[in-house]
N, CA, C and O of each residue as an XYZ file, in Angstrom:
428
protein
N     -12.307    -19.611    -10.417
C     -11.653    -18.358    -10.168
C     -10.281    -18.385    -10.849
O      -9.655    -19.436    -10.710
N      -9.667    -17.332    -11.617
C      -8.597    -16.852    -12.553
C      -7.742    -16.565    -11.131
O      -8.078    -15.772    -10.251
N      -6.506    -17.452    -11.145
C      -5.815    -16.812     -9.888
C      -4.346    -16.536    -11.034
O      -4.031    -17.249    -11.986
N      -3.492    -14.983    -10.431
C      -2.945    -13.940    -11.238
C      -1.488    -14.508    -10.346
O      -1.186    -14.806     -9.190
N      -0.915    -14.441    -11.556
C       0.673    -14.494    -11.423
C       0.800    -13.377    -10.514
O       0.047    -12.487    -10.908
N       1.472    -13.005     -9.387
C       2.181    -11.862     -9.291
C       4.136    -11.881     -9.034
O       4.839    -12.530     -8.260
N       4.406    -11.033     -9.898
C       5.986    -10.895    -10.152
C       6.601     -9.926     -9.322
O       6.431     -8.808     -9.809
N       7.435     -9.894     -7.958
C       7.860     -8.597     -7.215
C       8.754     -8.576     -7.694
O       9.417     -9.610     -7.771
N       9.284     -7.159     -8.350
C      10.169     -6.451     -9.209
C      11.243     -5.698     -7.703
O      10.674     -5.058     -6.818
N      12.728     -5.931     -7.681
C      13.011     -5.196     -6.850
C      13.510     -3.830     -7.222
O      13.603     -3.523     -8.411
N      13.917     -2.786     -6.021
C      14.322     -1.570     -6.466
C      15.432     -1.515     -7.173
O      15.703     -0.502     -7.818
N      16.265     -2.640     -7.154
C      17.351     -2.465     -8.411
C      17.154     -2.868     -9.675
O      17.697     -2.255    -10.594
N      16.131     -4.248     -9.971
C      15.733     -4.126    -11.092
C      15.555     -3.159    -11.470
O      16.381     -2.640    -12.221
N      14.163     -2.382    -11.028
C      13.263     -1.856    -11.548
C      14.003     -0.110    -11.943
O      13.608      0.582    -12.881
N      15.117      0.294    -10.964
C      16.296      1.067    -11.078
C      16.973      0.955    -12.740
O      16.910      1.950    -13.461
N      17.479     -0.071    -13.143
C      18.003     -0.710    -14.711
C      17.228     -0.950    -15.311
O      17.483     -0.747    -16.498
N      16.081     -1.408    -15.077
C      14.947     -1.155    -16.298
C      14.990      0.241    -16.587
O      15.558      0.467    -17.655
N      14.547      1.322    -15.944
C      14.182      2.832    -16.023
C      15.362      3.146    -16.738
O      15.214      3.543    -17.893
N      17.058      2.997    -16.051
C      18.058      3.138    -16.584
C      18.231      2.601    -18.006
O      18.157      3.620    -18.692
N      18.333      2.042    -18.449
C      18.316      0.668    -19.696
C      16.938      1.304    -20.605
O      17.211      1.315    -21.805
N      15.857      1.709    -20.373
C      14.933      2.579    -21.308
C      14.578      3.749    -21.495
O      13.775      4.209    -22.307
N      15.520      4.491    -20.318
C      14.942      5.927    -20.973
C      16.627      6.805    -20.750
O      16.897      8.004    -20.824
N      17.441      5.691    -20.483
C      18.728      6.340    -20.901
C      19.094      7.572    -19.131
O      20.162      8.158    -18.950
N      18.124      7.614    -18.343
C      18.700      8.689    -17.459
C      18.414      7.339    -15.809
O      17.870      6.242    -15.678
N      19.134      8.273    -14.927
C      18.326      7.482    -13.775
C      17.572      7.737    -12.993
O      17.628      8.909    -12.619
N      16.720      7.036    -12.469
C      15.325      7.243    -11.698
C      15.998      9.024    -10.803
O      15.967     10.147    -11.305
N      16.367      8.738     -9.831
C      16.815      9.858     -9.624
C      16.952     11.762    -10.188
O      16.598     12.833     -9.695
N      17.565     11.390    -11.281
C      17.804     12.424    -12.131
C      16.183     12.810    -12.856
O      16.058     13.971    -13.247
N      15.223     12.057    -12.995
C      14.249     12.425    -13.490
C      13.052     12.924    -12.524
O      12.909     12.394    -11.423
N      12.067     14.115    -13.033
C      11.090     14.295    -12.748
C       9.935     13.550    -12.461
O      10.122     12.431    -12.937
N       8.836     13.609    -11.922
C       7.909     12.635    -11.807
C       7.060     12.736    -12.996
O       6.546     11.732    -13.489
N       6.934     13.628    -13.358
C       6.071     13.959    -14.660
C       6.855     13.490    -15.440
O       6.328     12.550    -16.035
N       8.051     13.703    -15.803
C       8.871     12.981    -16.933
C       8.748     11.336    -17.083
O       8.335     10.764    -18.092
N       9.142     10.775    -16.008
C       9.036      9.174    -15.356
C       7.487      9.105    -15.981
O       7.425      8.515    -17.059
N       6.683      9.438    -15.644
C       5.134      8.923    -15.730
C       4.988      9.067    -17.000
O       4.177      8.266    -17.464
N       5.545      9.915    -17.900
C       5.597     10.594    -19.570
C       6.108      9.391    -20.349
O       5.631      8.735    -21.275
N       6.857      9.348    -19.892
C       7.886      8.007    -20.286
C       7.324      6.707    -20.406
O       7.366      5.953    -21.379
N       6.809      6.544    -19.330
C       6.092      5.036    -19.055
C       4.626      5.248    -19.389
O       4.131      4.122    -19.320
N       3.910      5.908    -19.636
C       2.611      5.533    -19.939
C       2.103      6.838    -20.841
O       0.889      7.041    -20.842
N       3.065      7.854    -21.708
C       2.944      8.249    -22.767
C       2.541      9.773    -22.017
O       2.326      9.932    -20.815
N       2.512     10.652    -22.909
C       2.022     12.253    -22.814
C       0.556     12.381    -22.010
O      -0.198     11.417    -22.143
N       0.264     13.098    -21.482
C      -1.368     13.340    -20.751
C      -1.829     13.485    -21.734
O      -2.861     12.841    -21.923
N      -1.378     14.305    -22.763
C      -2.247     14.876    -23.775
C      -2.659     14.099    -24.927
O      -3.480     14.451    -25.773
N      -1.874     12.772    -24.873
C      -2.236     12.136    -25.818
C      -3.706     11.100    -24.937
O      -4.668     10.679    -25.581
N      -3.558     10.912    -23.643
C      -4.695      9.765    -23.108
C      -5.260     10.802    -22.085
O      -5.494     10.340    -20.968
N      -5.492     11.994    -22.264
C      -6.545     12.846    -21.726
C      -6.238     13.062    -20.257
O      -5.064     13.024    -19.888
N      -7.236     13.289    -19.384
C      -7.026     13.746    -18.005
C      -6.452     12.647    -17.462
O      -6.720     11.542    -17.932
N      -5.347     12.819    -16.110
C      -4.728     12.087    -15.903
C      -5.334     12.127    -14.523
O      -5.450     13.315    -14.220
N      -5.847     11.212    -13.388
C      -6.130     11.072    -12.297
C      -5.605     10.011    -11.459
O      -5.579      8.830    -11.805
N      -5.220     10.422    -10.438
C      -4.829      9.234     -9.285
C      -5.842      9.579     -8.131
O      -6.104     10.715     -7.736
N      -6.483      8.130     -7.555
C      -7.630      8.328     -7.038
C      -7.318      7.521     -5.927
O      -6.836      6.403     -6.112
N      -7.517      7.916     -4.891
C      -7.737      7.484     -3.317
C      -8.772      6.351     -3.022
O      -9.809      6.613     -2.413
N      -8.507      5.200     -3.419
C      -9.454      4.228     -3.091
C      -9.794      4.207     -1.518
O     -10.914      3.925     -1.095
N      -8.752      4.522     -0.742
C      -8.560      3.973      0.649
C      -8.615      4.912      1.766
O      -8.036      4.903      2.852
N      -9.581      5.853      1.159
C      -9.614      7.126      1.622
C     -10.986      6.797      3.132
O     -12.115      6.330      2.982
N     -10.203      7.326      4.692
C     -11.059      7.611      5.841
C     -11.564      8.257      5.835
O     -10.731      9.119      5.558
N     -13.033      9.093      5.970
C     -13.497     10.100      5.756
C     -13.128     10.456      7.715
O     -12.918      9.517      8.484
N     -13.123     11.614      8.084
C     -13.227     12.219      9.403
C     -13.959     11.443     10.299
O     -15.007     10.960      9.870
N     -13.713     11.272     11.173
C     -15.397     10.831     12.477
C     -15.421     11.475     13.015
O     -14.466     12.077     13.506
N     -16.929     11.702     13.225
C     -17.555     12.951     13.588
C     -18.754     12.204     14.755
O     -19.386     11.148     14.732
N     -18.672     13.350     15.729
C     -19.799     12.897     16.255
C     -21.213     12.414     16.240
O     -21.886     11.929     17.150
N     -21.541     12.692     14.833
C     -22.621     12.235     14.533
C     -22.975     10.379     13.846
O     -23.947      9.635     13.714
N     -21.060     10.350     13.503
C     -21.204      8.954     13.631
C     -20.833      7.978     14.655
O     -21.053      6.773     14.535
N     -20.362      8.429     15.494
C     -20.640      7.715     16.662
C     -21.482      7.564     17.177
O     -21.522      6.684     18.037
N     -22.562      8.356     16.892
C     -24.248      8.276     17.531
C     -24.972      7.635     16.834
O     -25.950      7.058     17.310
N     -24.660      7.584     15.528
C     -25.229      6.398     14.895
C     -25.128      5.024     14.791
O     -25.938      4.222     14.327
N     -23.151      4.705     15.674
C     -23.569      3.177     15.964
C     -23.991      2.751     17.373
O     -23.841      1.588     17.749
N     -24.522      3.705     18.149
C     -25.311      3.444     19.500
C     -25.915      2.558     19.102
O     -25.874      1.559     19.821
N     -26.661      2.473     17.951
C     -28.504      1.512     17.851
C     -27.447     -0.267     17.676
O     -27.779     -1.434     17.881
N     -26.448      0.230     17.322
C     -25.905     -1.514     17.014
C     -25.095     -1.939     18.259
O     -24.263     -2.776     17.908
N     -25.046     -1.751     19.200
C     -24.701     -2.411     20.092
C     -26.026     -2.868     21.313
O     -25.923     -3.477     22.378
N     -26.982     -2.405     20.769
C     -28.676     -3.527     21.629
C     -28.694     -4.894     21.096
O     -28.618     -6.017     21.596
N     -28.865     -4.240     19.465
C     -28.702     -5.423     18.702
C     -27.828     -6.534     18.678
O     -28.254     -7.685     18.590
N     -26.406     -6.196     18.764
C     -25.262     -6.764     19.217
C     -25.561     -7.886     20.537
O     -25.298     -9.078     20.383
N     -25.960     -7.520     21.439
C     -25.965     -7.510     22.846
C     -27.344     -8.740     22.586
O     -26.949     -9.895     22.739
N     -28.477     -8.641     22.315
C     -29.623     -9.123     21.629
C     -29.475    -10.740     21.014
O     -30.198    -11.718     21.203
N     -28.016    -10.555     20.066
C     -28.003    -11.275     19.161
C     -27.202    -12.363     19.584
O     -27.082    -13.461     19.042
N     -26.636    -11.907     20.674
C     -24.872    -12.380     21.254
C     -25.004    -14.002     21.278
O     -24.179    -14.816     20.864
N     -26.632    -14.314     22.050
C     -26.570    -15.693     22.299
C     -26.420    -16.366     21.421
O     -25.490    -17.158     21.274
N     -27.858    -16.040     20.238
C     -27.364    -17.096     19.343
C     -26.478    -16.922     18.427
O     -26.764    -17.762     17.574
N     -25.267    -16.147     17.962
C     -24.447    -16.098     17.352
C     -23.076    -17.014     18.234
O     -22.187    -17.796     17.897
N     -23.477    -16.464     19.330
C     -22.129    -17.725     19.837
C     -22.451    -19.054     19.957
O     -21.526    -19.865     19.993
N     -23.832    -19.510     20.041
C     -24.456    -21.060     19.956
C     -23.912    -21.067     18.780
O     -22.783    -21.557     18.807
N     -24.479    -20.500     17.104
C     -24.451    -21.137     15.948
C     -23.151    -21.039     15.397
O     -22.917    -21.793     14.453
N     -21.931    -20.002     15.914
C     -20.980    -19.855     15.031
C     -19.688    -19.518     16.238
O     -18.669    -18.976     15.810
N     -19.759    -19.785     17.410
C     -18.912    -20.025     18.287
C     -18.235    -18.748     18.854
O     -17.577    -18.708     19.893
N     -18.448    -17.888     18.160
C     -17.966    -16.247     18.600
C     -18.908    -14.852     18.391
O     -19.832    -14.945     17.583
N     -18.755    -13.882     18.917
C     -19.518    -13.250     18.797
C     -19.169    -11.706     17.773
O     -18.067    -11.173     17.646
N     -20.444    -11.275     17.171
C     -19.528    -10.188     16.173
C     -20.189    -10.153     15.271
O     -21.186    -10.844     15.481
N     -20.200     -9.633     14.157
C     -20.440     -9.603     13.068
C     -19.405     -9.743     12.091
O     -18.342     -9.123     12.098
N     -19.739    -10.514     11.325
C     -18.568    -10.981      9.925
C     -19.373    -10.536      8.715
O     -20.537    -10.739      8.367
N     -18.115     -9.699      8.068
C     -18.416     -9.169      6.891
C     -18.886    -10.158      5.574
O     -19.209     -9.686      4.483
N     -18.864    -11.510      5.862
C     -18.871    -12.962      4.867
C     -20.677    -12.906      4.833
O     -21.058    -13.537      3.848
N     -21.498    -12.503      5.392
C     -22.787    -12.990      5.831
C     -23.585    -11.186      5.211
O     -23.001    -10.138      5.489
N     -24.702    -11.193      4.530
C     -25.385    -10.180      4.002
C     -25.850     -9.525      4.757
O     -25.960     -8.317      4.552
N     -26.397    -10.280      6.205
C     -27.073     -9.027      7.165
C     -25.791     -8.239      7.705
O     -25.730     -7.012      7.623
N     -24.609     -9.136      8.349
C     -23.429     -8.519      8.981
C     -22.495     -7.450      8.085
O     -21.848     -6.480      8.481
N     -22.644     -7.919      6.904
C     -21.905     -6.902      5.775
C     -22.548     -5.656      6.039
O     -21.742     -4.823      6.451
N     -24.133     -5.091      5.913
C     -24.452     -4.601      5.660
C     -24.543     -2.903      7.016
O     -24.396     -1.682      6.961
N     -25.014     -4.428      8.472
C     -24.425     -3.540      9.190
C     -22.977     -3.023     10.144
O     -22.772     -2.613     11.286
N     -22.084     -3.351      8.802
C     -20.541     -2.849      9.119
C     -20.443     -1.925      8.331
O     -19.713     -0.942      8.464
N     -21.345     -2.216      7.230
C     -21.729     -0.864      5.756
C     -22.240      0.359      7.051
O     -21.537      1.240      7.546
N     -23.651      0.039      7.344
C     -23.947      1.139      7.724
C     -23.777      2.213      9.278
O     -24.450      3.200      9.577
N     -22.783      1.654      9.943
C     -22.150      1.816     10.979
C     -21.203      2.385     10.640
O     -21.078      3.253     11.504
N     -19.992      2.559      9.570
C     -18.936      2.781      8.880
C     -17.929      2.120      9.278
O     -16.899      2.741      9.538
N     -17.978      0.642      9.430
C     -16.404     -0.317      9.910
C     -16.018     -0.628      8.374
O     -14.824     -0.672      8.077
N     -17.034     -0.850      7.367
C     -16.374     -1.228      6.003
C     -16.888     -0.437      5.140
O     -16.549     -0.507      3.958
């Protein structure tokens, strides 16, 4: 596994960088200008999107009725999950447990 440098830039650096390359300060500029600046015209790299990876969808009653069926199972399973692995639950590390945290909506 490739493990990644990461560098935390603080708000005053990163304040004198902006200052120091585009001559104005963070402040004084637009967001569209700032973003123009740093990663070039829309029009030159096409549609520009910022996308909600981390997006909750609503809960709705219909998904709460759908994780009724996983708590038999739960309940079912309890013994031997606390014999073989000392606690009880499902862990997202294991393909059956991933799948039903997938389809329950916990992950």
């Amino acid at each position: 596994m490739i493990e990644r440098e990461t560098k935390y830039v603080s708000e005053y650096q990163l304040r004198a960088y902006i200052l120091e390359h585009f001559g104005k300060d963070v402040r004084d500029m637009s967001g569209v200008e700032l973003l123009e600046g740093m990663f070039g015209t829309f029009r030159e790299r096409g549609d520009f999107r910022i996308e909600n990876r981390y997006y909750q969808p609503k809960e709705t009653w219909v998904h709460r009725l759908n994780r009724l069926w996983a708590f038999p199972l739960t309940l079912i399973c309890s013994p031997y999950m606390y014999i073989k692995h000392g606690q009880i639950g499902w862990s997202d590390k294991t393909r059956f447990g991933s799948w039903l945290l997938k389809v329950t909506g916990y992950a």
